[in-house]
Steps between C-alpha positions, in 0.01 A plus 500: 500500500364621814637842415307513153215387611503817776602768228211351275281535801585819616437633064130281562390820679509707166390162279290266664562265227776391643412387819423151303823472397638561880245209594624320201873523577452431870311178450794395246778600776323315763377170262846353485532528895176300498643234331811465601269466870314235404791330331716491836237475699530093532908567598383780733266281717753228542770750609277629752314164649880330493626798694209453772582150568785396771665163469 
């Protein structure tokens, strides 16, 4: 994805309409890394505050 989004960025020079579909496609690459964040972010804490602990 990463390398589609750079071709369509690098054709944006010659079109400028499509530097919002480049903003467009990142926010969609980076929305389900968002999520998946906040989902596992309760599991995440616990891994690190157990790990901290001795006894």
């Amino acid at each position: 994805m990463t390398a589609g989004l750079y071709t369509m960025l690098n054709q944006g020079t010659s079109q400028p309409a499509l530097y919002s579909l480049v903003v467009m496609g990142v926010f969609l690459s980076v929305l389900p890394l968002i999520a998946l964040f906040l989902l596992l972010q309760r599991y995440w804490r616990l891994d690190l505050v157990s790990g901290g602990l001795k006894g």
